[in-house]
TIRO-2110 file (N, C-alpha, C; in Angstrom, 1 decimal):
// TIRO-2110
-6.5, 14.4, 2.0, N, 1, A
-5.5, 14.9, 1.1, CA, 1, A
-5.6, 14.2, -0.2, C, 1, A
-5.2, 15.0, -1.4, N, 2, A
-5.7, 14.5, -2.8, CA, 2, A
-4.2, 14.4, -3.0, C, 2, A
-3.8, 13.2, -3.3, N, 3, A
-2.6, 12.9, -4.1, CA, 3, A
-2.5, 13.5, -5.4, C, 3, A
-1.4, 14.0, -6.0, N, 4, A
-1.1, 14.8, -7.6, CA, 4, A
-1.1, 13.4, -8.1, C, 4, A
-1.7, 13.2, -9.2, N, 5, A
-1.3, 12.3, -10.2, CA, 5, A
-0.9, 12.6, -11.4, C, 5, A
0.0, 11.8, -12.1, N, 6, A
0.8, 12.5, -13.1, CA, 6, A
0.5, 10.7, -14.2, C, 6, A
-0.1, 10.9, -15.3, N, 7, A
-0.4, 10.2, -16.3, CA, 7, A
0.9, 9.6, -16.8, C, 7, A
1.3, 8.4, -17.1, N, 8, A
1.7, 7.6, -17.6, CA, 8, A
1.2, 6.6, -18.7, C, 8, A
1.9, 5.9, -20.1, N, 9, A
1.2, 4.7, -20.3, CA, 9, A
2.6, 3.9, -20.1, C, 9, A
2.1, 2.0, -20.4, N, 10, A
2.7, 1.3, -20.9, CA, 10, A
2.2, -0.3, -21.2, C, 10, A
2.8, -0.8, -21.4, N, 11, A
2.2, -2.0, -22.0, CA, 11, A
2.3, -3.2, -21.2, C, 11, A
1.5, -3.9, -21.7, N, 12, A
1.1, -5.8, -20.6, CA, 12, A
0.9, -6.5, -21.7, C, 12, A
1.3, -7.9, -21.3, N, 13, A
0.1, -8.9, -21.8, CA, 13, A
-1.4, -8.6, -21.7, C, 13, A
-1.7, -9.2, -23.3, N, 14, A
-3.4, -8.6, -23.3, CA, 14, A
-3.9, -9.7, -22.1, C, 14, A
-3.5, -11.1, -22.0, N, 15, A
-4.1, -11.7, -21.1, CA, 15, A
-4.0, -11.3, -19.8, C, 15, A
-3.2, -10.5, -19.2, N, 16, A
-2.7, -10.6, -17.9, CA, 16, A
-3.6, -9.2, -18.0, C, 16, A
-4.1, -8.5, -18.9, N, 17, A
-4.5, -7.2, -18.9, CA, 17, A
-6.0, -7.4, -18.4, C, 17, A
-6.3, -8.2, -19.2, N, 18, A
-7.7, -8.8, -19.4, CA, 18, A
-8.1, -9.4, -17.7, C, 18, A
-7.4, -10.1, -17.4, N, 19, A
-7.7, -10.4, -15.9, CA, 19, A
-7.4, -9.4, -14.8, C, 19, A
-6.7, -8.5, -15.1, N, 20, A
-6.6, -7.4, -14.0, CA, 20, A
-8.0, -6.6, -13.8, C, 20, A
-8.4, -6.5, -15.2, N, 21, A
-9.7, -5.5, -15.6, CA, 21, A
-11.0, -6.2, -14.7, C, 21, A
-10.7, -7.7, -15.2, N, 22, A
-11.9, -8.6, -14.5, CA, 22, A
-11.6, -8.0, -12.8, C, 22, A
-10.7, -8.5, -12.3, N, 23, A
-10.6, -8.4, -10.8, CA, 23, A
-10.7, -7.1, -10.3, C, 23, A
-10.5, -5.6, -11.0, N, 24, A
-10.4, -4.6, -10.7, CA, 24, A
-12.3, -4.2, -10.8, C, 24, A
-12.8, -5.0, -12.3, N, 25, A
-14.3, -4.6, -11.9, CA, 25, A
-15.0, -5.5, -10.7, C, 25, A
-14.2, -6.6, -10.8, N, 26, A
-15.0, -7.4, -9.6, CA, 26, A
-15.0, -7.0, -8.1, C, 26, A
-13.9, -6.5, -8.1, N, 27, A
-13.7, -5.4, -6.7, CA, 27, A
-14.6, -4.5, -6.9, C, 27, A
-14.9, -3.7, -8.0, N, 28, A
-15.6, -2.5, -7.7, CA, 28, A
-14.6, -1.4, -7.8, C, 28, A
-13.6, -1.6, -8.8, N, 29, A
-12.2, -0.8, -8.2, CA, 29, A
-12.1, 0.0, -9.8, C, 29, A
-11.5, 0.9, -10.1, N, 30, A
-11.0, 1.6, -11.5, CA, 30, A
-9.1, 0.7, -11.2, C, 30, A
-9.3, 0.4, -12.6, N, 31, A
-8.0, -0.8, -12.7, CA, 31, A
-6.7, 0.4, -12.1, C, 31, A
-7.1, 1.5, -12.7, N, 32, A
-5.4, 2.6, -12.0, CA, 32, A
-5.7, 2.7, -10.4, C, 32, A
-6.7, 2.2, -9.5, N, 33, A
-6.6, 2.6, -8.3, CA, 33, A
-5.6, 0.8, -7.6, C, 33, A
-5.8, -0.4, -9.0, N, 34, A
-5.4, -1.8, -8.6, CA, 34, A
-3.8, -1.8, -8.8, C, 34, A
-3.3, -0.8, -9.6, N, 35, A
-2.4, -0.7, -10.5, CA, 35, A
-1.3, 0.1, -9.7, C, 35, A
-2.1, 1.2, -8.7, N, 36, A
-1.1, 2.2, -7.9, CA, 36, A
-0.9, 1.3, -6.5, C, 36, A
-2.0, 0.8, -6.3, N, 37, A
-1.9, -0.3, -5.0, CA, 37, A
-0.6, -1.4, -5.2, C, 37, A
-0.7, -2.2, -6.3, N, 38, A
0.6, -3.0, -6.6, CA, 38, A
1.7, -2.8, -6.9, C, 38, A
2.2, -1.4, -7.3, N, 39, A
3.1, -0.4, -7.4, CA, 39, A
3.6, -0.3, -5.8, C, 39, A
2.6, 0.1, -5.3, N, 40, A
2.9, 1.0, -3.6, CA, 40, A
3.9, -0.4, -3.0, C, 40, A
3.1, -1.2, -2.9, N, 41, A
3.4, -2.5, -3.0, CA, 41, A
4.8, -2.7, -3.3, C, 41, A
4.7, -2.8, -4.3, N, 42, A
6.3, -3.3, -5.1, CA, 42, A
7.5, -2.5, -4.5, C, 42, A
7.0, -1.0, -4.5, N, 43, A
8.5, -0.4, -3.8, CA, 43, A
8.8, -0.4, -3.2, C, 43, A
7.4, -0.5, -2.0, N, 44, A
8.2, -0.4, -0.5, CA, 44, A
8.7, -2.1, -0.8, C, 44, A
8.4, -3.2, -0.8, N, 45, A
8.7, -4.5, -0.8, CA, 45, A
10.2, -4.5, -1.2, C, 45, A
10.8, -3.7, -2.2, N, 46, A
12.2, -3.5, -2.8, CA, 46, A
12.9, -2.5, -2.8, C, 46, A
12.4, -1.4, -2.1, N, 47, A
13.4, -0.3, -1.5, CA, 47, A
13.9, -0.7, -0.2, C, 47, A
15.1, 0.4, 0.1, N, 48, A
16.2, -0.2, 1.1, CA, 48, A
15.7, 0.0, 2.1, C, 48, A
14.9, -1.3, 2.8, N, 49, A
14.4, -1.5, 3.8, CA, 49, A
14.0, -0.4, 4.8, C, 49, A
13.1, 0.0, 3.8, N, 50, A
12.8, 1.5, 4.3, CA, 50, A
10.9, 0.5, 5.3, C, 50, A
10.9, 1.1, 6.4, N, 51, A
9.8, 0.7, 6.9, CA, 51, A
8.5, 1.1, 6.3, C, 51, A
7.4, 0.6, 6.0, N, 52, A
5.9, 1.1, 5.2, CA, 52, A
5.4, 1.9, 6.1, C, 52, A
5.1, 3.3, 5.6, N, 53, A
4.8, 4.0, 6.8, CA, 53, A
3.2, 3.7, 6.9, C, 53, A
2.7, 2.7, 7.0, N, 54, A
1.2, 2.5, 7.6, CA, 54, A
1.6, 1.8, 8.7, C, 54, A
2.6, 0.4, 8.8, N, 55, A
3.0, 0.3, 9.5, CA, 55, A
3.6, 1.2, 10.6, C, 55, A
4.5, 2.1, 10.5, N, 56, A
4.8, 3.0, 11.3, CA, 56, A
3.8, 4.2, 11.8, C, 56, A
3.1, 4.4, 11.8, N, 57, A
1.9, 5.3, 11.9, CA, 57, A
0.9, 4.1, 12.8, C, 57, A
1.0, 3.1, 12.5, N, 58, A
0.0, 1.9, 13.5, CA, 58, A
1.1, 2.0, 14.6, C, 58, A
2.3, 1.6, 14.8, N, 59, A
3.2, 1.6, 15.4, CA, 59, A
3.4, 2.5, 16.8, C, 59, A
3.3, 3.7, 16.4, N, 60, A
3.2, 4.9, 16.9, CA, 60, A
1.8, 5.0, 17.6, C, 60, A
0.8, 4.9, 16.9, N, 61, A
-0.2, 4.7, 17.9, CA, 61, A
-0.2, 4.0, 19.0, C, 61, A
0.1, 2.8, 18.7, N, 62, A
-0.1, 1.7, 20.1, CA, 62, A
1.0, 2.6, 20.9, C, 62, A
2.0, 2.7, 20.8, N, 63, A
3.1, 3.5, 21.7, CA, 63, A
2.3, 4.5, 22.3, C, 63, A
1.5, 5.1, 21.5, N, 64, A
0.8, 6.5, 22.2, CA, 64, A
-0.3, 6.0, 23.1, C, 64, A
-0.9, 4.9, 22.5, N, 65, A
-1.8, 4.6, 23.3, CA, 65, A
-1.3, 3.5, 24.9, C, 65, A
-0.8, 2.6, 24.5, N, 66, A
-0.3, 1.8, 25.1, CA, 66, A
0.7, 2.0, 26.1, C, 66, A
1.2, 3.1, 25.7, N, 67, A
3.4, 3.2, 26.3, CA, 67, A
3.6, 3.2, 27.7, C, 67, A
2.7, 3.4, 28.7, N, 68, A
2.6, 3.0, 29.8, CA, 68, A
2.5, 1.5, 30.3, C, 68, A
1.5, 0.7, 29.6, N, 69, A
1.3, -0.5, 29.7, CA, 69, A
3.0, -1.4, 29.1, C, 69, A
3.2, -1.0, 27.9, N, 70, A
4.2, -1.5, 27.8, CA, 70, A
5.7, -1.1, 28.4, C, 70, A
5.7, 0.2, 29.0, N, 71, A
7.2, -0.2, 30.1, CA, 71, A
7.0, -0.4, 30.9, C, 71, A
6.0, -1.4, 31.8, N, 72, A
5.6, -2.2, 32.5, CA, 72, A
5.7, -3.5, 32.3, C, 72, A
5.0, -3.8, 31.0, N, 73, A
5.5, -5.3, 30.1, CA, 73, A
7.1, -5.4, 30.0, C, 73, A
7.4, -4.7, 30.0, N, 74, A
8.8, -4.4, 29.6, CA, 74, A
10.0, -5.0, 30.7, C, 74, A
9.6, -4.6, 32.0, N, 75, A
10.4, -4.6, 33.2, CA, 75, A
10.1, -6.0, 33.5, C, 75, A
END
């Protein structure tokens, strides 16, 4: 599934800019895919304790996979 992207700008330190660039080419990465990652990041980290749904989607698997074994562990 293709995420909608919607164009934004804004401003940085040129130095702090200059080293994102470095580490985003050193990854192999386009600096807006380093930029949405640290974002994703930031919100879930400071929204109301809303759970990351990667974690919950890992979560859910083991349950699917496991859920027998664990209301066993359980008892």
């Amino acid at each position: 599934m293709t995420k909608k992207r919607e164009k934004f700008s804004t401003q940085m330190d040129k130095d702090l800019l200059a080293e994102l660039k470095n580490l985003a080419n050193s990854q192999g990465r386009q600096i807006q895919s380093v930029v949405e990652e640290a974002v994703e990041a930031y919100v879930h980290e400071h929204s109301d304790a809303r759970p990351n749904p990667k974690v919950m989607a890992a979560a859910a698997e083991c349950i699917e996979r496991y859920g027998p074994l664990l209301e066993k562990l359980a008892k």
